[in-house]
C-alpha positions as CSV (number, residue, x, y, z in Angstrom):
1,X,7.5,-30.5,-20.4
2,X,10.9,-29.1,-21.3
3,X,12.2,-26.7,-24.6
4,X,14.9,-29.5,-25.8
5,X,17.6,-29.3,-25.3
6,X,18.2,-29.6,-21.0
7,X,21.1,-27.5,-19.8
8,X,22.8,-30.4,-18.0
9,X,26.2,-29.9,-16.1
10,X,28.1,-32.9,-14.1
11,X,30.1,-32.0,-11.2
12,X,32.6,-34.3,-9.6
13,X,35.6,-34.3,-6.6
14,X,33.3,-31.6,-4.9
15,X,34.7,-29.7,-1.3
16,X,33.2,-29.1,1.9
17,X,32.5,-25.2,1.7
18,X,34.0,-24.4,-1.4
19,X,31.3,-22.8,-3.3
20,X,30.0,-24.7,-7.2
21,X,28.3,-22.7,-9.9
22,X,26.7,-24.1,-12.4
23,X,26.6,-20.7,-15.3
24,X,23.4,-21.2,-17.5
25,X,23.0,-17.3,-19.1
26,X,24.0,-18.6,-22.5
27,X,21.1,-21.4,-22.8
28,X,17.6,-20.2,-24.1
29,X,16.3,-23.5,-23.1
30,X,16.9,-22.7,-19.0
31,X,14.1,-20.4,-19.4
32,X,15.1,-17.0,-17.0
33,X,18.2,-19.2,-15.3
34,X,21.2,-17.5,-15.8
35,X,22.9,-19.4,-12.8
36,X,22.7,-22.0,-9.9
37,X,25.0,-22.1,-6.9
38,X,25.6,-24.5,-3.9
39,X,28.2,-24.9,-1.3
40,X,28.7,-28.6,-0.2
41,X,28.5,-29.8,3.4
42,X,30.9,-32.4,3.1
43,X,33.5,-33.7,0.4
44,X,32.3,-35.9,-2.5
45,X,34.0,-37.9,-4.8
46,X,30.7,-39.1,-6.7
47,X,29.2,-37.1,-9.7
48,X,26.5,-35.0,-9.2
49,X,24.6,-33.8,-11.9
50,X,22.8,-30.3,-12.2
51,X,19.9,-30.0,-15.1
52,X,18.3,-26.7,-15.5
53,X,15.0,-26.7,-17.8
54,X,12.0,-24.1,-18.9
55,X,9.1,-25.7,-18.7
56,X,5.7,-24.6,-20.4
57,X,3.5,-25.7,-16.8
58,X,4.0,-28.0,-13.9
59,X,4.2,-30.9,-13.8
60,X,0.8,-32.8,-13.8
61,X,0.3,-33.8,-9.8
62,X,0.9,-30.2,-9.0
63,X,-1.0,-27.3,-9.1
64,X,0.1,-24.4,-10.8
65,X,0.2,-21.2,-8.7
66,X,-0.7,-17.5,-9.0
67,X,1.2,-14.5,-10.8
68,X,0.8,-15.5,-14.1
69,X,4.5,-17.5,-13.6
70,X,6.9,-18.8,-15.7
71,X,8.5,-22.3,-14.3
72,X,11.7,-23.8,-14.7
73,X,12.8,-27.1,-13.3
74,X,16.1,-27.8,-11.6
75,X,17.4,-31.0,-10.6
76,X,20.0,-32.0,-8.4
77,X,21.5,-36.2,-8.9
78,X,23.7,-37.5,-6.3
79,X,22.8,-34.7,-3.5
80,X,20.2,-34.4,-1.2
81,X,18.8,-31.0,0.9
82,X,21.2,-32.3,3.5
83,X,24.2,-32.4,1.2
84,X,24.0,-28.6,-0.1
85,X,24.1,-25.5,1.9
86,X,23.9,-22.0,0.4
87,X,22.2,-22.3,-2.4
88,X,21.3,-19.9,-4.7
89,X,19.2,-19.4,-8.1
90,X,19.9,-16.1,-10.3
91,X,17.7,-15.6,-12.9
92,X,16.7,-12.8,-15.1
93,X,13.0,-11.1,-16.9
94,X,12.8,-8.5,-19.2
95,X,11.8,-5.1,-18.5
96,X,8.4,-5.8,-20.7
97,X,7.9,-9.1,-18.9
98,X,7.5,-7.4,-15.5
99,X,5.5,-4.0,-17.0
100,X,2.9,-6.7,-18.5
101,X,2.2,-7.6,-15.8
102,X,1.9,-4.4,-14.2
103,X,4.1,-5.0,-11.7
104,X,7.6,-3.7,-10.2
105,X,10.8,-5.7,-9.7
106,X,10.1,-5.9,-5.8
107,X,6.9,-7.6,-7.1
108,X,8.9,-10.2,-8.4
109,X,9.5,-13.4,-6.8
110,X,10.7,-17.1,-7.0
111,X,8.6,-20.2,-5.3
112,X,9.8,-23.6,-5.2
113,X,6.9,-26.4,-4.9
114,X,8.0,-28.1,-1.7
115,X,6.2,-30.5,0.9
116,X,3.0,-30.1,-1.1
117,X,2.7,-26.2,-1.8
118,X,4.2,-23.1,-3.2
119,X,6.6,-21.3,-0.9
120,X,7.9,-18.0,-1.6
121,X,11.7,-17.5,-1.7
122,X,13.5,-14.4,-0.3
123,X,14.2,-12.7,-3.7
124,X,16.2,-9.7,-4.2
125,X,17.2,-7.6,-7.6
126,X,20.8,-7.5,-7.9
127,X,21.5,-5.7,-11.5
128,X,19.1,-4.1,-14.1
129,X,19.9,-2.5,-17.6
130,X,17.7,-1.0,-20.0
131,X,16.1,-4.3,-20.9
132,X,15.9,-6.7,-18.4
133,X,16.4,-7.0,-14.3
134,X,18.4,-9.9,-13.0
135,X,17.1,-11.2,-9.3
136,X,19.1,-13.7,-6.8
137,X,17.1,-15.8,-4.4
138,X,17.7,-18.4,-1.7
139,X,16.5,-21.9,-1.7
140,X,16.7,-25.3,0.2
141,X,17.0,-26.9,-1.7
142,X,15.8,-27.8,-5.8
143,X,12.4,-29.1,-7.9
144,X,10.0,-27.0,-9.7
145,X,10.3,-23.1,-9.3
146,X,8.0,-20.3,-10.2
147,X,9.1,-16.7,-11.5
148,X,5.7,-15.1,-10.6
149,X,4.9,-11.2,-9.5
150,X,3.2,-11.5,-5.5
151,X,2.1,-7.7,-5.2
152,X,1.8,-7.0,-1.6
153,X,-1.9,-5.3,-1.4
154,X,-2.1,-2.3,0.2
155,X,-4.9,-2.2,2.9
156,X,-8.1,0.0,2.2
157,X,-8.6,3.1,4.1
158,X,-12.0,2.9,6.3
159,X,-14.7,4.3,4.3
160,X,-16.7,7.3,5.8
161,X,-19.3,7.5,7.3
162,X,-22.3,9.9,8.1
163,X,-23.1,10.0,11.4
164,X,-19.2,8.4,12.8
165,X,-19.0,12.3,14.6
166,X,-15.9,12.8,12.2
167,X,-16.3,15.0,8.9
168,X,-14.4,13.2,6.7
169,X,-12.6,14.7,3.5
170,X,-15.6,13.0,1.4
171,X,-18.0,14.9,3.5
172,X,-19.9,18.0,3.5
173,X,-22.1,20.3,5.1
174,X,-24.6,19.0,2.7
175,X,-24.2,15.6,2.4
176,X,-23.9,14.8,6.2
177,X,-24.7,18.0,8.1
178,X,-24.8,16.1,11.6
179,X,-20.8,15.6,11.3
180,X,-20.0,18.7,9.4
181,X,-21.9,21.3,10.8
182,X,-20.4,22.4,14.1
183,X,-23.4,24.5,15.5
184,X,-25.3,21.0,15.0
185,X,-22.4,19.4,16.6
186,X,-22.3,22.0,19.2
187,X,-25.9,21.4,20.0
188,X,-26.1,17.4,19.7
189,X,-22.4,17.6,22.5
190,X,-24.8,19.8,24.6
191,X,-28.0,18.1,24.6
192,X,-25.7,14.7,25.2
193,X,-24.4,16.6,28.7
194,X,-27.8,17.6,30.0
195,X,-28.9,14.4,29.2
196,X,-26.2,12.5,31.1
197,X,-26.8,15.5,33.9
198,X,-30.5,14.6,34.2
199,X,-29.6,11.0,34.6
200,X,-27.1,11.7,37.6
201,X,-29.8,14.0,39.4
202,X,-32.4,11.2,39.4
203,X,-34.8,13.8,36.6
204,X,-36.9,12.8,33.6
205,X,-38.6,9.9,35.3
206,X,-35.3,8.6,36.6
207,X,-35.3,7.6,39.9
208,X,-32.9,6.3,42.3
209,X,-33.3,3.0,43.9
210,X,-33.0,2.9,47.7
């Protein structure tokens, strides 16, 4: 599942909030990785071992997700969620990457599979050049991560239509007269009033009950 070989870094004699970085921009085989950060809870004399790897899918029992994504795989040894705080993935795409897919950089986002699902990660861009953008988001923790694009869709304007009292810019005299014509309108307003008049005076075969 992984381009050999595994960026793999060992970390020992760790400190309670004293920020570890584990640097991975020189390594083709951490697929967009450039870097993974954590701050300990607590101090640690045991190793802990940090493996960074692109991966071609996901693995098997999970499903892949949408945004035409690339995945990497990062695994923490000797830590759990409850041992890290602050951590933090920085990862790069090219330029044509992102215009493939016709997307923008705040289209771009990292999920981690967690609990059963994809969940998006706040991502932010942090640095861009001329051929790639590099992003920085925040995590709970580490497994299988998705660089995907998550457009946010735009909702539609309400579509016109003859006969809602409103002349819309897609409407005309001639296609919908009844909203567009104003003597029309100006006839239907006053045939709606002496309507509503006759039906308050009891006329037309109205009658009051008593």
């Amino acid at each position: 599942r992984s381009t050999p070989p595994d960026r793999e870094a060992v970390l020992s004699g760790l400190e309670a909030g004293k920020e570890v970085k584990v640097d991975t921009s020189q390594d083709s085989s951490t697929g967009s990785v450039a870097s993974v950060s954590f701050t300990p809870s607590g101090d640690t004399d045991s190793q802990i071992s940090v493996d960074v790897s692109g991966i071609e899918s996901p693995p098997e029992d999970i499903e892949p997700t949408e945004g035409d994504p690339d995945y990497v795989e990062i695994e923490v040894d000797g830590a759990t969620e409850v041992d890290v705080e602050q951590a933090q993935i920085v990862f790069s795409k090219a330029r044509s990457w992102v215009e493939d897919r016709q997307a923008s950089p705040s289209d771009v986002v990292l999920k981690r599979y967690s609990e059963g699902r994809w969940q998006s990660l706040e991502t932010e861009q942090i640095y861009s050049n001329s051929s790639a953008y590099t992003f920085r988001a925040e995590t709970p923790g580490f497994s299988v991560f998705a660089v995907a694009v998550e457009s946010l869709s735009q909702p539609s304007a309400p579509s016109a239509s003859c006969g809602d009292g409103v002349c819309s810019a897609s409407e005309t005299v001639t296609s919908c007269r009844r909203d567009c014509d104003s003597s029309l309108k100006a006839e239907a307003r006053n045939e709606l009033e002496r309507a509503n008049s006759s039906v308050d005076s009891g006329e037309k075969g109205f009658s009051t009950l008593k």
